[in-house]
Structure formats: structure tokens, C-alpha cells
C-alpha distance (Angstrom), angle and dihedral (degrees) to the residues before:
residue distance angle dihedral
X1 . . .
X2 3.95 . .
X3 3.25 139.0 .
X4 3.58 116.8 -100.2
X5 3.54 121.6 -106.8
X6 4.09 115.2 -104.1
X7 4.01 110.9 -98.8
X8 4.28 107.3 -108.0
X9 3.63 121.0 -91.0
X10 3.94 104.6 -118.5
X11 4.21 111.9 -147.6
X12 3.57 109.8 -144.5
X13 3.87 127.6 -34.0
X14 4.24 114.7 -73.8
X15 3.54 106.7 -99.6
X16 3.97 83.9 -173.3
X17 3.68 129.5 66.9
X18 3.98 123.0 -155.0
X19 4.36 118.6 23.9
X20 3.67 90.7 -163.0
X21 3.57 138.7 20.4
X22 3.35 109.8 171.4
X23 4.43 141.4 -5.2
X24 3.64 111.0 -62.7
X25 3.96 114.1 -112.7
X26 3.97 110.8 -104.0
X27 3.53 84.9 -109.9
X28 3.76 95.7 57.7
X29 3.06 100.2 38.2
X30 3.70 93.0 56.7
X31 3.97 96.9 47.1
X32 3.86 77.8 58.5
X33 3.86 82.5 71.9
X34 3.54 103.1 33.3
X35 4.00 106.9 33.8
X36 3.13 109.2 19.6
X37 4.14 95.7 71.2
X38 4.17 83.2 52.5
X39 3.41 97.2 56.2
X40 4.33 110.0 22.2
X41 3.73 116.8 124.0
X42 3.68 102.9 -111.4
X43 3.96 110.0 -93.2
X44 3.97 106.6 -81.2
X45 3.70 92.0 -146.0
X46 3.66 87.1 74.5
X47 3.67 101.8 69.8
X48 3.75 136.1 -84.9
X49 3.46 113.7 -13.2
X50 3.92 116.1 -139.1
X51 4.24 115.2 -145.8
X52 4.21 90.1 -163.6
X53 3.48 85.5 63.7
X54 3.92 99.8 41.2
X55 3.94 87.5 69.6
X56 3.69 104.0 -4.2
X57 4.44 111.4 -134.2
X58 3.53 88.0 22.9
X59 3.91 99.5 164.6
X60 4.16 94.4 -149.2
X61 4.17 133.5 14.9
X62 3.96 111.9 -140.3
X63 3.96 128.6 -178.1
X64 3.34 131.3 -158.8
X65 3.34 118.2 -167.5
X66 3.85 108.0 -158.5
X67 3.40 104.1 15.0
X68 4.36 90.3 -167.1
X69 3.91 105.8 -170.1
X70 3.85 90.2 -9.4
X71 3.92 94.6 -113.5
X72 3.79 101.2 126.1
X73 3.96 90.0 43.7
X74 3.77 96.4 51.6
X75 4.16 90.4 45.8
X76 3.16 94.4 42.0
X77 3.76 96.2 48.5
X78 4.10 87.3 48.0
X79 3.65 79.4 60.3
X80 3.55 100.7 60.3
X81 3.39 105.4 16.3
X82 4.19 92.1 168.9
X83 4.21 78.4 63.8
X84 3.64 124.6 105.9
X85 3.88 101.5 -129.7
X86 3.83 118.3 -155.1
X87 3.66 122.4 -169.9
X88 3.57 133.4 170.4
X89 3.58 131.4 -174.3
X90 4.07 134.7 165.0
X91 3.58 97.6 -162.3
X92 3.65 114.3 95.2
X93 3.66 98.7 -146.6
X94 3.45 95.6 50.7
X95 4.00 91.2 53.4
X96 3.71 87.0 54.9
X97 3.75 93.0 46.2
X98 3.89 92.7 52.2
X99 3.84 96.3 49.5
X100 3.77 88.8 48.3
X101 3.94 80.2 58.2
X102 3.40 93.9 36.7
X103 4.22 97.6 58.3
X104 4.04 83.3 37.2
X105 3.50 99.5 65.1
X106 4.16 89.1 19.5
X107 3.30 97.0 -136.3
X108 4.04 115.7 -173.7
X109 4.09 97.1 -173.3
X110 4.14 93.5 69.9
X111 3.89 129.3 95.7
X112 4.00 116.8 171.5
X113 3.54 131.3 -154.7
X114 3.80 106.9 -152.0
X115 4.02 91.4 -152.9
X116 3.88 148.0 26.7
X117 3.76 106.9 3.1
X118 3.86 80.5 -158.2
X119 3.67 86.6 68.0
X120 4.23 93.7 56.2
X121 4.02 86.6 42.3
X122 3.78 96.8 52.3
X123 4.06 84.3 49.5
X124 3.92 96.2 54.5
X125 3.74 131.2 88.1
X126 3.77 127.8 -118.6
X127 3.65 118.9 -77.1
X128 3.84 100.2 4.8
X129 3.55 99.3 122.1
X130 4.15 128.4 89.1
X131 3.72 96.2 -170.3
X132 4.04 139.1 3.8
X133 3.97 116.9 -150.5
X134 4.02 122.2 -164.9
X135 3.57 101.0 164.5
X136 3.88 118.3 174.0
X137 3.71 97.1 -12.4
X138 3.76 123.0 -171.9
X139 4.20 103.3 -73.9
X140 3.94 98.9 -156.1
X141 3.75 79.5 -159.6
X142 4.00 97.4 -173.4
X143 3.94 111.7 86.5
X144 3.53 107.0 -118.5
X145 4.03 96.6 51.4
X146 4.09 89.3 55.7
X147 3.37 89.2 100.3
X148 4.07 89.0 74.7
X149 3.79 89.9 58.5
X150 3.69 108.7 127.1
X151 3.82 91.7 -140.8
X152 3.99 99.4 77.1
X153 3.66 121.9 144.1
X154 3.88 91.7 -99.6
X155 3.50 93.6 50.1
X156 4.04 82.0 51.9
X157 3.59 96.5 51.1
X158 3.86 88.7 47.0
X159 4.04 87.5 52.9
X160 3.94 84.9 50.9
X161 3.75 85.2 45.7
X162 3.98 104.2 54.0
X163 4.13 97.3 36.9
X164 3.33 119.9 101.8
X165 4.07 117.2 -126.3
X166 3.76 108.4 -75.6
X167 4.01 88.6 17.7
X168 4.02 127.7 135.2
X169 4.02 144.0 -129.7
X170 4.10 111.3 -164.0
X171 3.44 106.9 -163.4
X172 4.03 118.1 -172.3
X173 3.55 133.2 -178.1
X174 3.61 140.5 152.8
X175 3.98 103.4 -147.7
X176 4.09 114.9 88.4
X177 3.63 97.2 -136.3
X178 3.48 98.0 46.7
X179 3.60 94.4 55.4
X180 3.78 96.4 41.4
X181 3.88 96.3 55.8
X182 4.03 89.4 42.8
X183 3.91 90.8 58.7
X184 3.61 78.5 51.4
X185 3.57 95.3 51.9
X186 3.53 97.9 34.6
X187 4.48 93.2 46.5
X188 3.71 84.6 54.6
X189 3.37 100.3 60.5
X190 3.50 122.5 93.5
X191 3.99 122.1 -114.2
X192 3.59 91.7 8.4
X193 4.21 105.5 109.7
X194 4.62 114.4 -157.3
X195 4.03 84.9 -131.9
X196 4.52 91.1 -165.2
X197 3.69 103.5 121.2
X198 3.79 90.9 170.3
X199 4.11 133.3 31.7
X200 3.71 81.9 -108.7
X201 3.62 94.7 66.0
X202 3.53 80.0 64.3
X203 3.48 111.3 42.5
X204 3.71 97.8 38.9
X205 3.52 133.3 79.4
X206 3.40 108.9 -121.0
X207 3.71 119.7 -121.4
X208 3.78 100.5 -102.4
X209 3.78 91.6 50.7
X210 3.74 127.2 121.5
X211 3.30 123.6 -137.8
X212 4.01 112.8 -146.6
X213 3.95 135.8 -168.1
X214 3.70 92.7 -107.3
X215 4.58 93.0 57.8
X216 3.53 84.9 50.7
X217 3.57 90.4 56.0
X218 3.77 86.6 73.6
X219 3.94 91.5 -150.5
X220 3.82 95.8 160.6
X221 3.32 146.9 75.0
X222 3.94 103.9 -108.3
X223 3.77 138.6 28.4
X224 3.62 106.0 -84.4
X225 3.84 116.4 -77.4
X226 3.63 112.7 -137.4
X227 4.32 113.0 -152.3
X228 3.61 120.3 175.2
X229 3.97 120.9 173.7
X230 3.87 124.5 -175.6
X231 4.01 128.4 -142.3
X232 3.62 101.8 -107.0
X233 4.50 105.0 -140.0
């Protein structure tokens, strides 16, 4: 008789619920083939990942975390084209639906990650990113699935970790709770500065802010709750 293989070593808890909803367009699947190799973040599990050599004189390093339909990444990437633009995003669909945005617009400044952003963060150095973006990410709105929140306070402290002095995480959602206990999160974590003066600050988008399909779906509970904290020096 043999021995029993050892049990799998789980990473960090999903923050994200289905990979897959339903079959890729021919389209998307294909670019899955064809694009995707071009422009994939190089696999994490590898070692430390390097953004000067992803696109080499790259004036800025973004993330998004959760990329959704890959709207706000391609626009803003169009935007700053001399930015490196990050984006990571487990679910399948929305991979396919950001390359089809990607070739579209052909933008040359984008590399995905189709998974865990954790997995890309845990690969970077200190203080190599401009700008974080976690815009509408899954609420797990009953109590006992918080816990699977992305916003945690490690994933805060590795936020603080990766931005450069003077850099920024925008974090949107439009459930109550979920943005209450992430300005909890996100206040107790040192170096990281709640930069709302006003209830505007707040309650308005601000003005570089991209409005997607999914916002306007108006799936929560609340009028989207805008937080944006700076990297103290």
C-alpha cells in the first residue's frame, strides 16, 4: 500500500468568489492564446518580479486589483500611456473581456495577471508602486464570510508596503459595511494618511475616476463611497 499523498498547501483565503461564469466568446477565448503570452505578468511563483523591466522607462507603476470587465484599466492606461499598468483579475471572463479591450484600443503599457493579485503583490519590492486601485471589490456582505474581504489589515500593510512615498490606494465600494470596516482597516495602518478633508471627498467621484458598466449596475446598498489614502515619506 502507499503512502498517501500530502494534503495541498492553500495561499491565503479567496477574497473572490466564482472563476468562471459562463463559455468564453471565440474572440476571448482566442486572445487567451494569442495576447495574453505578450502581455502576462511574469508568473509570481518564480521569484520577485521587477516592474522596470516589465516595460522598461515606464514613468509610473499602477495596480489594479480586480480589474472586472477591464474598462477602467484600458482608459486609464490610454491616459498615461508612459505608465506601467498592472491589473489582476481571477475571473476568467473578465480576463477575456480586458484583452478584448486591451487589442481594441492596442494599448502597449498593460500586463495582466489572470489570478490572485495577492500573488503579484507578495512578488514586488517595497515602494515600487505610484498608485493602488480596488474599485468595486467583491462585498461578501453577510457577516460570517467578511473574513474573505480583500481589504484586511495585512493586505493594508502590504499596500503601505509596495507604494512609493507620496503614492495612493483608491478603494471604492458601494456596500456600507464594507467601506466602514476598510476605513478602519486602512486608518490603522501605519504610513498610510485618510486624505478626505470634506464629506465630498467621500461621496464624490473624483475627477480622474472611471465610471464602468458594473457601478452603474447599482448592485449595493449605498452610493458608492470613494476612500483614497496617501503613503506618508
Amino acid at each position: 500500500m502507499t503512502d498517501a499523498p500530502p494534503p495541498p498547501t492553500w495561499g491565503p483565503m479567496r477574497s473572490f468568489g466564482r472563476i468562471r461564469s459562463r463559455t468564453l466568446k471565440p474572440r476571448q477565448a482566442a486572445l487567451f492564446d494569442t495576447l495574453l503570452p505578450a502581455i502576462a505578468v511574469p508568473d509570481p511563483a518564480a521569484g520577485p518580479l521587477d516592474p522596470a523591466a516589465l516595460i522598461p522607462g515606464a514613468t509610473e507603476v499602477w495596480l489594479e486589483i480586480g480589474v472586472g470587465g477591464g474598462e477602467h484599466l484600458a482608459e486609464q492606461a490610454a491616459r498615461r500611456p508612459q505608465a506601467l499598468m498592472l491589473g489582476c483579475e481571477p475571473f476568467l471572463n473578465g480576463v477575456g473581456s480586458a484583452l478584448r479591450h486591451v487589442e481594441e484600443r492596442d494599448l502597449k503599457n498593460v500586463r495582466l495577471h489572470a489570478g490572485d493579485a495577492r500573488e503579484v503583490m507578495a512578488a514586488l519590492p517595497d515602494a515600487c508602486l505610484d498608485r493602488v486601485m480596488i474599485l468595486f471589490p467583491d462585498p461578501w456582505p453577510k457577516a460570517r464570510h467578511a473574513k474573505r474581504r480583500l481589504v484586511q489589515t495585512d493586505t493594508a500593510a502590504e499596500f503601505a508596503r509596495l507604494l512609493k512615498p507620496g503614492g495612493t490606494v483608491r478603494f471604492v465600494t458601494d456596500w456600507k459595511d464594507y467601506a466602514d470596516r476598510a476605513l478602519e482597516r486602512f486608518l490603522s495602518t501605519p504610513g498610510l494618511v485618510w486624505q478626505a478633508e470634506a464629506a465630498d471627498d467621500w461621496r464624490l467621484a473624483p475627477n480622474d475616476h472611471v465610471t464602468t458598466r458594473y457601478e452603474e449596475k447599482k448592485l449595493g446598498d449605498t452610493a458608492p463611497v470613494f476612500l483614497e489614502f496617501r503613503r506618508e515619506a
